[in-house]
N, C-alpha and C positions, 0 to 999 in steps of 0.2 A: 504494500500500500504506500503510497506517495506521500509524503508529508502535507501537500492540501488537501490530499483527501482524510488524512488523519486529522488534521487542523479543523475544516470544515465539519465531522463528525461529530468533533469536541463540541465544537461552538453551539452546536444543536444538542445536544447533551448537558450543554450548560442553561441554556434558554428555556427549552420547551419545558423541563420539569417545572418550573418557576410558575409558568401560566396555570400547567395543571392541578396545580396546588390548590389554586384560589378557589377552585367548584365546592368543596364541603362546606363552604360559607352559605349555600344552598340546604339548609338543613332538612333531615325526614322527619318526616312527624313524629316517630315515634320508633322506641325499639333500643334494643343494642347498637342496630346498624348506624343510628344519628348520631354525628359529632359531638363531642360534648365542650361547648364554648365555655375555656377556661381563664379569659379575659380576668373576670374579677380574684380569680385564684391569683395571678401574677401580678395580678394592680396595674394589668393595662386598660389603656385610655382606648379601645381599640377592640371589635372583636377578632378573638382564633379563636381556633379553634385546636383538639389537643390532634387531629392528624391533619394537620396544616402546617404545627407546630414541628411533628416528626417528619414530614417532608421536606418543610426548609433545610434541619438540621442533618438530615442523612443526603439530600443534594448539595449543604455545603461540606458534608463532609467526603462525599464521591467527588469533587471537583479537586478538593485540596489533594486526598490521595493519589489521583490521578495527574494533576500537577507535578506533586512531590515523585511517582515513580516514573513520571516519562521525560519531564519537564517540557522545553520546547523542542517538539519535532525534528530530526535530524534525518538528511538523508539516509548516512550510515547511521541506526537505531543504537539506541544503550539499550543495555537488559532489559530494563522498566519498559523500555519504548517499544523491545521486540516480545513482548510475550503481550503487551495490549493488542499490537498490530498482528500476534498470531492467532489470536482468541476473536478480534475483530475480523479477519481474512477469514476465518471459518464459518462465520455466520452470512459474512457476503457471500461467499460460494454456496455457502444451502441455500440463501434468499434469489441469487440470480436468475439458474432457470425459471425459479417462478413466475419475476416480476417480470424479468425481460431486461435484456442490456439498454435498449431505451431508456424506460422508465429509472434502471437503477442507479444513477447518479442525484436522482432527487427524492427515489423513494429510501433509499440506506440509509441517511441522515436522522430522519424520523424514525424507522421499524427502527437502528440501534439505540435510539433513545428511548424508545418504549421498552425496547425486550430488556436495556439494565435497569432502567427503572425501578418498574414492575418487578424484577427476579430481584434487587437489595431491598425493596419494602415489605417483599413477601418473606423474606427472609428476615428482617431488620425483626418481625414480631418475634424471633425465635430469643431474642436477645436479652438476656435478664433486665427487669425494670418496664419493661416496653408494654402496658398491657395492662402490668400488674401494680406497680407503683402509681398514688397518686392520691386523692381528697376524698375520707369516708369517716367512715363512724364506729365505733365498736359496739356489737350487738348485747346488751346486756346479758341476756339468757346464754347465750354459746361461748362467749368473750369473744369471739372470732369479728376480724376487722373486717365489714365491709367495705367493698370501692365501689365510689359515685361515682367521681370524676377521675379516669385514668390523666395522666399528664400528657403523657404519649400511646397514641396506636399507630401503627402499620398504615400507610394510607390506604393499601389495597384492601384493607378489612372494613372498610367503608363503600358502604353503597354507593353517596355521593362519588368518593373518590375515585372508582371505578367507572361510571358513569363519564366522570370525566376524562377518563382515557380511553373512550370509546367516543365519546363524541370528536376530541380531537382526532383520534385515528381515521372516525369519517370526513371530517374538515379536511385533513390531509387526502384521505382520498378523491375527494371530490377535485380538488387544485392538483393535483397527480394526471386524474383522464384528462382533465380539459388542459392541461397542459401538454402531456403528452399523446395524448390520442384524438382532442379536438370534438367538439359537439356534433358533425358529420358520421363520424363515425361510433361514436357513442348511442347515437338513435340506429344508427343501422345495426347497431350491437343486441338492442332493445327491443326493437320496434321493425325492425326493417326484416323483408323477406329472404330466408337464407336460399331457398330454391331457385333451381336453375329455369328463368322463365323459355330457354330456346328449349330445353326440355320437359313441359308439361305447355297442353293445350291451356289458353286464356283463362277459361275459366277457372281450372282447378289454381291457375297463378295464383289468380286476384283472392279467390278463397282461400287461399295460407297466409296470404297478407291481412286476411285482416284474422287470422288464430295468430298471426307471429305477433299482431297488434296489442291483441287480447292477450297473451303471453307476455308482453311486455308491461302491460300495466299489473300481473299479478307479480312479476321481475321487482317493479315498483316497490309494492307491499314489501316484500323479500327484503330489497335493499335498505325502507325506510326502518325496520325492524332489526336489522344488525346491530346499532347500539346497544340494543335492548337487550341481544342475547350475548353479546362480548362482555357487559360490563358484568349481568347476571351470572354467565360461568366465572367469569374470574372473583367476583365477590363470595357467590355459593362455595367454591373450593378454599379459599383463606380464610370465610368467616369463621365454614365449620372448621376448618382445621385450628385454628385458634380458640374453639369451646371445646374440640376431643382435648386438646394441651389440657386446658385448664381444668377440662373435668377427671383427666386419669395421671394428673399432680405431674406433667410433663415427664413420661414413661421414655426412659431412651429409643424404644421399638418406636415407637408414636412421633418422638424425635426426629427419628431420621427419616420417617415416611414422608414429612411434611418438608424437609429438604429438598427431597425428592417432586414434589407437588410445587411446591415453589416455584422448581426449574422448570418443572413440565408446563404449568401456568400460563410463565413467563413466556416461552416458547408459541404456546397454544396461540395466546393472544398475537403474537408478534406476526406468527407462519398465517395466521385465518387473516390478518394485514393486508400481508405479502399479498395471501390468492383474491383478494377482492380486487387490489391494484393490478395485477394479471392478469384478472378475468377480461380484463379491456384493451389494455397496455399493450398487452403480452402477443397480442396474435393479429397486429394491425398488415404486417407481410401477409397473412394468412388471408384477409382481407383482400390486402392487393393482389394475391394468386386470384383470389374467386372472382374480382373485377374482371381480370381480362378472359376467365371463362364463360362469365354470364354478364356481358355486359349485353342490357338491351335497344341497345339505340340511341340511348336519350342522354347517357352519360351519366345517371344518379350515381351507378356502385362506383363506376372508376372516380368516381367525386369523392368519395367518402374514404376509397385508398388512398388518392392524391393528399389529403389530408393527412390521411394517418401517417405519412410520408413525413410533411413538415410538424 
């Protein structure tokens, strides 16, 4: 990897957590899963919240560390610099084929700041204090201390917080096609007839056009719901695994499972990214093959190639 492309990666690794912090200021109504605003615990003038609070601090703490082991980017890498860029090169090669060489100069940037993200907050709960320390009461009858207000949670153990790495991830998606594959080709991706009109009589054409149509506004549905279930599995897998910890007194077997779930998480989220930005990106050639096989005349499809081209 290149030193701008290292540099460039950083810079967005530095940024984007910063934004996604701010969504648990969005509280739920109710439950474990809601933030718990610990403004008046700290005496600030100000609401956080306590996984606002753990986000800042674990982003600025990935920044400093990765500073401190790489420092500034060097053609020839130091140690620091070569085991990030070899840990980083292997995630770019599994996300490549998917997204597509196109696309993956502006999609990397993003997926690698989601996938560490996401994989140190899911793990950050595993860290004594995080969770567990924080403003309660002790129960008369059991003496056992309750906790109100943890200080710090996990971001990912929050609904909100998860919610908001799905909605950024579709924000980013959404700037990724029209960037790299263009509204032309994005409706004919949708919307538009995949049949070959020189090979089916008229009628049956225009009747697949309008199922590809009808297919395309249920695609719709499909796509406007992906928030919904990205943010849902990533919180469903960290919430429960952070009440099995605390209900079987943090059993090392339970321990390591959830290390394991972490990663896989992190991944889940990052790869289901990847294949949404593919699904478009990825096969605009493929596109322009079918142009010059089924073009009808009029020059719609090879319009929608010539795009995906620039």
């Amino acid at each position: 990897m290149a030193p701008r492309d290292f540099f460039s990666a950083f810079k967005t690794l530095v940024a984007l957590p910063l934004y996604a912090t701010m969504a648990p200021l969005a509280y739920a109504s109710g439950g474990h899963e809601a933030p718990a605003d610990i403004s008046k615990q700290l005496g600030f003038g100000f609401p956080i919240t306590n996984s606002i609070l753990t986000s800042l601090l674990i982003t600025t703490l990935l920044i400093l560390a990765i500073r401190f082991f790489v420092g500034r980017p060097k053609l020839v890498p130091n140690r620091g610099q070569a085991v990030f860029e070899t840990l980083i090169s292997g995630l770019k090669e599994t996300l490549e084929p998917i997204v597509g060489k196109k696309a993956m100069p502006g999609a990397f940037p993003v997926l690698l700041c989601l996938f560490i993200f996401i994989l140190v907050h899911n793990w950050s709960g595993l860290l004594p204090f995080i969770g567990t320390a924080g403003w309660g009461y002790t129960d008369p009858e059991t003496g056992k201390f309750i906790l109100e207000y943890a200080l710090l949670r996990p971001h990912t153990s929050e609904a909100n917080g998860t919610l908001a790495l799905s909605l950024f991830s579709f924000v980013a998606w959404l700037v990724l096609i029209f960037k790299y594959a263009g509204p032309k080709l994005i409706w004919h991706d949708l919307f538009g007839n995949k049949a070959g009109k020189a090979e089916l009589n008229p009628a049956m054409y225009y009747f697949l056009s309008v199922v590809f149509f009808l297919v395309g506004l249920i695609e719709l549905v499909s796509i406007g719901m992906r928030p919904i279930t990205l943010s849902a599995r990533l919180f469903g897998n960290v919430f429960g695994g952070e009440n099995l910890l605390h209900a079987t007194g943090f059993i090392f077997v339970f321990y390591f499972l959830e290390i394991i779930v972490g990663l896989v998480q992190a991944f889940v989220f990052t790869l289901l990214s990847a294949v949404y930005i593919g699904l478009i990106c990825n096969h605009g050639d493929d596109h322009g093959s079918e142009a010059g096989h089924h073009n009808d005349g009029h020059g719609d499809v090879p319009a929608v190639a010539e795009g995906a081209k620039h």
